[in-house]
C-alpha positions in Angstrom: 16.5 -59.2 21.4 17.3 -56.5 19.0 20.7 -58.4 17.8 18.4 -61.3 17.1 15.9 -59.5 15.3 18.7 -57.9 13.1 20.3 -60.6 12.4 17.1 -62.2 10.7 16.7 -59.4 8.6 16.9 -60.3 4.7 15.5 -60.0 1.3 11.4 -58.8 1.6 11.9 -57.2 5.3 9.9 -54.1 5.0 12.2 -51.1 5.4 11.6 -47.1 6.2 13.8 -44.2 5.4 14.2 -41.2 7.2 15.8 -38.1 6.2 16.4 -34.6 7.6 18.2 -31.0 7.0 18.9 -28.7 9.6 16.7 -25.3 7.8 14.5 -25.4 5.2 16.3 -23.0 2.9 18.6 -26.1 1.9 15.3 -27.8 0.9 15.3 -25.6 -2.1 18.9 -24.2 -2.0 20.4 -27.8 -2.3 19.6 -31.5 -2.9 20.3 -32.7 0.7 16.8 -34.8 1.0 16.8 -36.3 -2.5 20.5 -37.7 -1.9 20.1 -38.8 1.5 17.2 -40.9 0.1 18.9 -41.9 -3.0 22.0 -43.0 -0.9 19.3 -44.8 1.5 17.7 -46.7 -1.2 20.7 -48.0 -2.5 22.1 -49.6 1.0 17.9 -50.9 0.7 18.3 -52.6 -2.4 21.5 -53.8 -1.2 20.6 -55.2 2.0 17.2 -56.8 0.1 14.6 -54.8 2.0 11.7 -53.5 0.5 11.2 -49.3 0.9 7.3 -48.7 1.5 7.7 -44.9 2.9 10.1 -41.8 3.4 10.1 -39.1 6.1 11.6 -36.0 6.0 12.7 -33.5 8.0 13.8 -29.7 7.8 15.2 -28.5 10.9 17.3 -28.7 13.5 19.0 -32.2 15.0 19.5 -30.7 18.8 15.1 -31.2 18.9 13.9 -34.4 19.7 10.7 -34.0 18.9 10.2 -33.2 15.0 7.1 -33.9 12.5 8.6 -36.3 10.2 10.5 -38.6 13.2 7.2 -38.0 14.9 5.4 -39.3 11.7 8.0 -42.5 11.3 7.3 -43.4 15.2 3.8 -43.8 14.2 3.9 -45.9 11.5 6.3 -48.5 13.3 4.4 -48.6 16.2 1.1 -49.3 13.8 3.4 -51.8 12.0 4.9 -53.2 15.4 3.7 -56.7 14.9 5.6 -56.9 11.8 9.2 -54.6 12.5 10.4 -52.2 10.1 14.0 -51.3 9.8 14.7 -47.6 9.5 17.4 -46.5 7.3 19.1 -43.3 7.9 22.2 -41.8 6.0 24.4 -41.0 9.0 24.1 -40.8 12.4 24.0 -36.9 12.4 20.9 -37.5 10.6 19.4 -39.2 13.9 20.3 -36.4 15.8 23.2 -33.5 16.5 22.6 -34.1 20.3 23.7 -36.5 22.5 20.3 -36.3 25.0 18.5 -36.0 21.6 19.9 -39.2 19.8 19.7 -41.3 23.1 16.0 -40.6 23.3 15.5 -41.4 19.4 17.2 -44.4 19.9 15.1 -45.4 22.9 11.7 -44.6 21.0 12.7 -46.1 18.3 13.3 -49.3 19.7 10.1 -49.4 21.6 8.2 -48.4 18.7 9.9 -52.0 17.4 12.0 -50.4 14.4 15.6 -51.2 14.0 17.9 -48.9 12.9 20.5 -49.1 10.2 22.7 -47.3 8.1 25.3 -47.4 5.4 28.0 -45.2 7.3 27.7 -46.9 10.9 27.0 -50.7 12.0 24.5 -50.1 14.9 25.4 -52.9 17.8 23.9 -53.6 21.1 27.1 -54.4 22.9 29.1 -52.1 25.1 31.6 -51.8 22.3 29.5 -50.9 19.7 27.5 -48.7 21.9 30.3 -46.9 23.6 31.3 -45.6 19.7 27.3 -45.0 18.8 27.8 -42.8 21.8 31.4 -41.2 21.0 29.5 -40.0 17.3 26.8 -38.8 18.9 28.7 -36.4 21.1 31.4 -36.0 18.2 27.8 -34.4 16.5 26.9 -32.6 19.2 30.1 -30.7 19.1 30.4 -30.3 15.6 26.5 -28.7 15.7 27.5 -26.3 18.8 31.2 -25.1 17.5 29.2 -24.5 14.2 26.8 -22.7 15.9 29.3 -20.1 18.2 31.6 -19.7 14.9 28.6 -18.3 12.9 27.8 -16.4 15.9 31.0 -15.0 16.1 31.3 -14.0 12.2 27.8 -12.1 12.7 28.8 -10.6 15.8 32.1 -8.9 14.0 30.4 -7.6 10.9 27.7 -6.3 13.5 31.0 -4.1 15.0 32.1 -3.2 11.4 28.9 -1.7 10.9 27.2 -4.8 8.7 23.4 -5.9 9.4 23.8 -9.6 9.7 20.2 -10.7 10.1 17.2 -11.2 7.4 16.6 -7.1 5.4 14.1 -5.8 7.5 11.0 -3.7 5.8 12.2 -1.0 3.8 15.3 -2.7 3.2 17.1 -5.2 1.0 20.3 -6.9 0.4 22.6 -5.5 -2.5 26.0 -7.2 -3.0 28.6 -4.3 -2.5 31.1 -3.9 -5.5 34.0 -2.7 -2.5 34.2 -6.4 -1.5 32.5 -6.1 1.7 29.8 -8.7 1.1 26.3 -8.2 0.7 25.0 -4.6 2.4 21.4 -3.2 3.3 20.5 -1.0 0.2 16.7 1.2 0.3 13.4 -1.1 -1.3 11.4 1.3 -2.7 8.8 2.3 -2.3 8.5 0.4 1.4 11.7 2.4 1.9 10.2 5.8 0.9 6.6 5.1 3.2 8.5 3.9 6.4 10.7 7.2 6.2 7.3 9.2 5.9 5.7 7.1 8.1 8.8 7.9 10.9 9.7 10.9 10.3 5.8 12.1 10.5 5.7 10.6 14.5 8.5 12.7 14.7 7.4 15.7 13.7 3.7 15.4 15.4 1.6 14.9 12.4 1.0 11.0 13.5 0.4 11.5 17.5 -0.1 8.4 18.2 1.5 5.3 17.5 -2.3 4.0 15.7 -2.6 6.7 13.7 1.6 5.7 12.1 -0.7 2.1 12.3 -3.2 3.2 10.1 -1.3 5.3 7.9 1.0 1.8 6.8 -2.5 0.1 6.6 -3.3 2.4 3.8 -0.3 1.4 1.6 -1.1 -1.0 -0.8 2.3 -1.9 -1.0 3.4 -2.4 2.1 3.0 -6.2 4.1 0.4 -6.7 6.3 0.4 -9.5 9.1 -3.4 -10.1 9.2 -5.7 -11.0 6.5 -3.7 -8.8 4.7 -5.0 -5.5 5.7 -4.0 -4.7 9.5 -0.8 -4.5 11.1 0.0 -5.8 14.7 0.7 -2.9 17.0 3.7 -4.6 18.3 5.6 -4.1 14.5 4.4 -0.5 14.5 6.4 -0.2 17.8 9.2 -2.4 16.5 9.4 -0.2 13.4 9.8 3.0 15.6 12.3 1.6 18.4 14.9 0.5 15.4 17.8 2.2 15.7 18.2 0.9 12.3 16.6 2.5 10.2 18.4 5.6 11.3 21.5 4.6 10.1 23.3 3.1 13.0 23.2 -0.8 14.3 23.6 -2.1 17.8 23.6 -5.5 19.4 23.2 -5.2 23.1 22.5 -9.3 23.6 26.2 -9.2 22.0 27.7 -6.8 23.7 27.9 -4.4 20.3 26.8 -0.8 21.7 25.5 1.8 19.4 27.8 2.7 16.2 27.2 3.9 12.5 26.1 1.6 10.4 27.6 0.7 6.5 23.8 1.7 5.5 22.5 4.6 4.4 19.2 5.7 6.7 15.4 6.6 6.2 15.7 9.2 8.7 18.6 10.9 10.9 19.6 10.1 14.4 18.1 13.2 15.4 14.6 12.4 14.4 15.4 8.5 15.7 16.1 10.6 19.0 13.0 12.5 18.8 11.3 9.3 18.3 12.0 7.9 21.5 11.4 11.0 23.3 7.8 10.6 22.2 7.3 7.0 22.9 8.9 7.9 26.4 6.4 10.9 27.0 3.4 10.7 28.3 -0.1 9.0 26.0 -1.9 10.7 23.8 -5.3 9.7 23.3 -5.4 8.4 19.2 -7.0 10.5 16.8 -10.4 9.4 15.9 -10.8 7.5 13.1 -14.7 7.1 12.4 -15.9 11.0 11.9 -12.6 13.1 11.8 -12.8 13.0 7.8 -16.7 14.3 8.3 -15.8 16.9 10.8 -12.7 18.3 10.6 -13.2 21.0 13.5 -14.4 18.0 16.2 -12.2 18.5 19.2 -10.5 22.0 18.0 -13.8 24.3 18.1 -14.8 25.2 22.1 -18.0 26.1 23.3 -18.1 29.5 24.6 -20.1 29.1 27.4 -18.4 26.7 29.3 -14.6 26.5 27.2 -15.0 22.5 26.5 -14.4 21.2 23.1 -17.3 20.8 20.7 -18.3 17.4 19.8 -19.9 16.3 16.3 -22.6 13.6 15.3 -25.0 12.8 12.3 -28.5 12.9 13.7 -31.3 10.9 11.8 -34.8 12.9 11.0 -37.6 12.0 11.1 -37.5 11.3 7.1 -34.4 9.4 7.3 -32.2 11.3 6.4 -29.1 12.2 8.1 -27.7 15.8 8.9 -24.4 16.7 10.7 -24.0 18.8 14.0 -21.8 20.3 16.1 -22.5 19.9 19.7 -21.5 20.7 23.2 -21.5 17.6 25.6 -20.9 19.4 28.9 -23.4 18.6 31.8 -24.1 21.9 33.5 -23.2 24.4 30.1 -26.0 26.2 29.0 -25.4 25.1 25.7 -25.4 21.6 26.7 -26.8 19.3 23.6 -28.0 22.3 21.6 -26.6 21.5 18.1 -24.9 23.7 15.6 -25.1 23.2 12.0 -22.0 21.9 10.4 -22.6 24.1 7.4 -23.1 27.2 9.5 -20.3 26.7 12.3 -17.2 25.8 9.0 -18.6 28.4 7.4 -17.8 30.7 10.0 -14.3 28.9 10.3 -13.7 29.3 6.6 -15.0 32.6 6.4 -11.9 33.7 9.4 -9.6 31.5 7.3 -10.2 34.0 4.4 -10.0 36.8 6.5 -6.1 35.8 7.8 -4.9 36.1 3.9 -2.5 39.2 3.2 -1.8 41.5 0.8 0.2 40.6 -2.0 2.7 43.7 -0.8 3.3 42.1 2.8 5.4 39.2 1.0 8.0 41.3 0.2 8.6 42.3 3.2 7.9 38.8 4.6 10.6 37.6 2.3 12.7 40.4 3.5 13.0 39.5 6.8 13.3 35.8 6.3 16.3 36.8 4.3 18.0 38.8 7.3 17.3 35.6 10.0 18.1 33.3 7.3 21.7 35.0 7.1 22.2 35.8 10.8 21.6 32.0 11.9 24.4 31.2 8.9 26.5 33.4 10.3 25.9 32.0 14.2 26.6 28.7 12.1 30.4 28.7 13.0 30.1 29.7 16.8 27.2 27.0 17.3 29.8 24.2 15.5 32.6 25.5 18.1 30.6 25.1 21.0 29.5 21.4 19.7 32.9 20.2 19.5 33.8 21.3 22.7 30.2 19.4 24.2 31.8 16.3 22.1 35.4 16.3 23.3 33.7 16.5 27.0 31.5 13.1 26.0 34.5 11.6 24.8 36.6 12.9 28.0 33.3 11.1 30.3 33.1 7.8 28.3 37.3 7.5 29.2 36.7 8.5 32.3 34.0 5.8 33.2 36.1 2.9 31.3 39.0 3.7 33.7 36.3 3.0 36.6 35.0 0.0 35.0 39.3 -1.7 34.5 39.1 -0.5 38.5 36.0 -1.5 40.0 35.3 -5.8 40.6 31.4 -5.5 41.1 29.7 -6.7 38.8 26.7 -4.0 39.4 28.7 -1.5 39.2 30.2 -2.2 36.1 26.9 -2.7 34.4 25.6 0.9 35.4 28.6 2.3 34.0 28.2 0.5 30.9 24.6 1.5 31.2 26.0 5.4 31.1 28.7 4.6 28.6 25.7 3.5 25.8 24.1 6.1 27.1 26.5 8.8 26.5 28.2 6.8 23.2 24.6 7.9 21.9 24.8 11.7 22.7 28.1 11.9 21.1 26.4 10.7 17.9 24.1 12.8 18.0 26.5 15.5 18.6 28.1 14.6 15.6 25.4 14.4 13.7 24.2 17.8 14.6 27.9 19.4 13.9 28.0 17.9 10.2 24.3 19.3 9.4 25.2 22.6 11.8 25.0 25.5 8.8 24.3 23.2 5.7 20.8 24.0 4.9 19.2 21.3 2.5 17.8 23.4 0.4 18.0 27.1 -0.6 16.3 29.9 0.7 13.5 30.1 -2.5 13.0 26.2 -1.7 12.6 26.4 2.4 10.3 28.9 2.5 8.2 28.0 -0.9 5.5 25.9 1.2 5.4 28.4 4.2 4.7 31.7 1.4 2.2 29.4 -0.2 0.8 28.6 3.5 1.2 32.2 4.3 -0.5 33.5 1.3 -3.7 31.6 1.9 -4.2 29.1 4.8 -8.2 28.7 3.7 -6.7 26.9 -0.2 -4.9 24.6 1.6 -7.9 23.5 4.4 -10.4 23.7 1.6 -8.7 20.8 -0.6 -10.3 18.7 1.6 -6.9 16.3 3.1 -7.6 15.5 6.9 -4.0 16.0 7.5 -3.7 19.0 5.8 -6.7 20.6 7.5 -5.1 19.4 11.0 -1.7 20.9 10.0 -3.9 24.9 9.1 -5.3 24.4 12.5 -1.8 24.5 13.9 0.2 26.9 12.4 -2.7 29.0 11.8 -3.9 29.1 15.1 -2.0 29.3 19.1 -5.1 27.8 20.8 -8.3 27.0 20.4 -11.1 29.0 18.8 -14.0 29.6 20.9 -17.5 29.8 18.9 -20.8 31.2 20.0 -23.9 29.4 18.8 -25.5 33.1 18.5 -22.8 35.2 17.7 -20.4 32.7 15.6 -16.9 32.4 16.0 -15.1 34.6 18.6 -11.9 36.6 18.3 -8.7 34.1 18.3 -5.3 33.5 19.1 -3.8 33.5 15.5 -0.2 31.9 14.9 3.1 34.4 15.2 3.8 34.8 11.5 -0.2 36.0 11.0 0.2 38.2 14.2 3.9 40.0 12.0 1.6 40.2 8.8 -1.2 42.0 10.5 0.5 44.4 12.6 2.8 45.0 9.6 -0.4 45.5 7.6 -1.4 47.9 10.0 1.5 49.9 10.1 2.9 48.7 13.2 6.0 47.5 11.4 8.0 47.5 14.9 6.9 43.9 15.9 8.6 42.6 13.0 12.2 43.6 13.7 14.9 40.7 13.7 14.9 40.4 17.1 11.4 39.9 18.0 11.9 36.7 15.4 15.2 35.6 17.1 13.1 35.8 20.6 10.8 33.1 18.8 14.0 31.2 18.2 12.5 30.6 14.6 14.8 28.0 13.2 15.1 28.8 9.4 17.9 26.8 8.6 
């Protein structure tokens, strides 16, 4: 039926044309569409038929089901009674699948369009089919050995250290002037706010992974996925479980374990390492984020009655207007819901705060002594580096010792739990080496490590009174060891103040003993 129906096709049969690329980069990269059209009009003109409507597609052949071929089905089965021919430019523009192309064929015929093309003379006998067939498959292979090759060149420049993939945040592509291709360079400032944002989890000052959420939120520069203020929580964890970003790539789905990358990194593998051990460790309960700003001392004060931590609120009088308290919430306290002015209980706090200051004189001797650990831990330097190399040479001696096992054993289990330990100890061994090349190189000199600390040092209550919510939240932990219990009668009660205040006040009072070098090395303060 279809032969007859082709061969009665002449000047004024109503033609369609159909055109695809396999991504839509080479929509905009190239001129694929427009000459496939071009080259379809002209076999049109040839053949007599009259063009009344393209459709175009931009991604993969293997699919069967795409827009535009979805689009050009309709319109021939609304145009049945009167059949279209569609025009293509090649068969791989059908399809780059055998299953794929069968099926197109198929719903193209009983949609009533006939196909046609300049490059191939589309038959209904076995003969003609049997090549239809033999270009299809032809396709098919062509699409698949194009896909493993391009696999294959990613996969190697993943083992040489290249990123492959699209320049994830913080990152773009620079072409490298050593002939290596195009290499992941910093993006500023995404670069510089992802290295903060990291390297704060960290350290502790984000404890949670909403509060690293909020802080990117707060960047004007950086993307957004909704509405273009909030991040998902899934990229926040992405962003923090990417080895990436530490310097080193890996490709497990490839079989390409952990290695250095040809990148420079936001953050070391140390940090990246302490990273993980926080995601791994047990949940902290987020920061909160509608009154922290208004009360600073929420969840830090205690009551002193029963040793729970003081809540905060605005309450509303009678006039309307609001006023802030500090409360305790415990059921059973005998301070239960009997409020606190926030005025009078952070003055109390700042009042202590001005207390902890020292004497100009004690920084001289503070100095002093951060001089004598900051040259004893250079001079344990050398022994520390030793005893590295030696925890190294013993990775190293494991990892051989486990690849002998895995050219031994035939289980397939087995093997993949000592690949498992291989990754697994391939990782320490970095870190290893990480920590031997930084081992006695401080960053920065003595005057620059400890400028922040003296300024801390020399008055905690300048820093909490500039208002920062992190800043306040960082006094309240190097100023304090615990909690500071407050009295609703008697105001705040005698606390557990930090080590360094503890030296500076027994040095102020003349008990200069507790701040020999050793009581600091018992502290294991790490200067360097």
């Amino acid at each position: 039926m279809e032969t007859h129906e082709r061969n009665r096709n002449g000047p004024g049969t109503k033609a369609i044309i159909y055109c695809r690329v396999s991504d839509p980069k080479q929509t905009t990269r190239g001129d694929g569409l427009n000459s496939q059209e071009t080259r379809c009009r002209e076999f049109a003109k040839y053949k007599g038929y009259d063009v009344v409507s393209v459709f175009k597609d931009d991604m993969s052949g293997k699919f069967h089901t795409r827009p535009g071929m979805q689009e050009a089905l309709s319109f021939l089965r609304k145009h049945r009674k009167s059949p279209h021919v569609l025009i293509i430019d090649d068969i791989t523009r059908l399809a780059r699948g055998l299953e794929a192309h069968i099926k197109l064929r198929s719903d193209i015929s009983a949609a009533g369009g006939l196909l046609e093309s300049p490059s191939i003379e589309f038959g209904e006998d076995s003969d003609s089919i049997l090549v239809e067939n033999l270009l299809a498959s032809v396709s098919q292979h062509q699409r698949q050995k194009n896909g493993e090759q391009t696999k294959n060149r990613m996969r190697a420049r993943i083992q040489n250290g290249y990123w492959p993939f699209q320049a994830p945040i913080g990152y773009r592509y620079e072409r490298s002037t050593g002939g290596h291709g195009k290499v992941l360079v910093r993006d500023e400032p995404n670069a510089t706010i992802l290295q903060e944002a990291l390297e704060g989890y960290a350290s502790g000052r984000f404890q949670t992974q909403v509060e690293v959420k909020r802080f990117l939120e707060r960047q004007p520069t950086f993307p957004k996925d909704l509405n273009g203020r909030e991040i998902r929580n899934q990229r926040v964890y992405e962003v923090l479980t990417r080895c990436l970003y530490s310097g080193y790539i890996e490709h497990s789905d490839w079989g390409v374990s952990l290695r250095k990358g040809q990148h420079e990194g936001l953050i070391d593998f140390s940090t990246f390492q302490k990273i993980q051990d926080r995601l791994t460790s047990s949940a902290k309960a987020p920061a909160r984020k509608d009154i922290s700003s208004d009360f600073p001392l929420r969840g830090f004060i205690q009551c002193d009655d029963c040793g729970e931590a003081l809540t905060a609120c605005w309450s509303t009088s009678k006039t309307g207007k609001k006023h802030p308290y500090y409360l305790c919430k415990t059921k059973g306290c005998e301070s239960y819901r009997k409020s606190i002015k926030r005025d009078q209980l952070e003055g109390d706090f700042e009042n202590l705060l001005q207390a902890l200051e020292p004497s100009k004189g004690l920084f001289k001797v503070a100095k002093a002594m951060f001089r004598d650990i900051w040259d004893a831990r250079l001079a344990q330097a050398a022994d520390a580096s030793k005893a590295i190399k030696k925890d190294i040479h013993k990775t190293e001696k494991q990892i051989e010792a486990l690849l002998d096992r895995i050219v031994e054993s035939g289980t397939s289990s087995v093997i993949a739990a000592y690949e498992k330990r291989i990754a697994e100890l391939e990782a320490e061994k970095i870190f290893l080496k990480e920590r031997m090349a930084n081992n006695g190189k401080p960053l920065r000199t003595l005057e620059e490590s400890f400028e922040l600390a003296l300024r801390f040092l020399s008055s905690p209550w300048n820093i909490w009174n500039n208002g920062q919510v992190a800043w306040q939240k960082t006094v309240l932990r190097l100023a304090f060891a615990e909690p500071i219990r407050y009295c609703r009668n008697q105001g705040v009660r005698t606390p557990n103040i930090s080590f360094p205040f503890k030296v500076l006040g027994e040095v102020s009072t003349a008990k200069s003993e507790m701040a020999r070098l050793a009581q600091f090395e018992r502290n294991r303060i790490d200067l360097v």
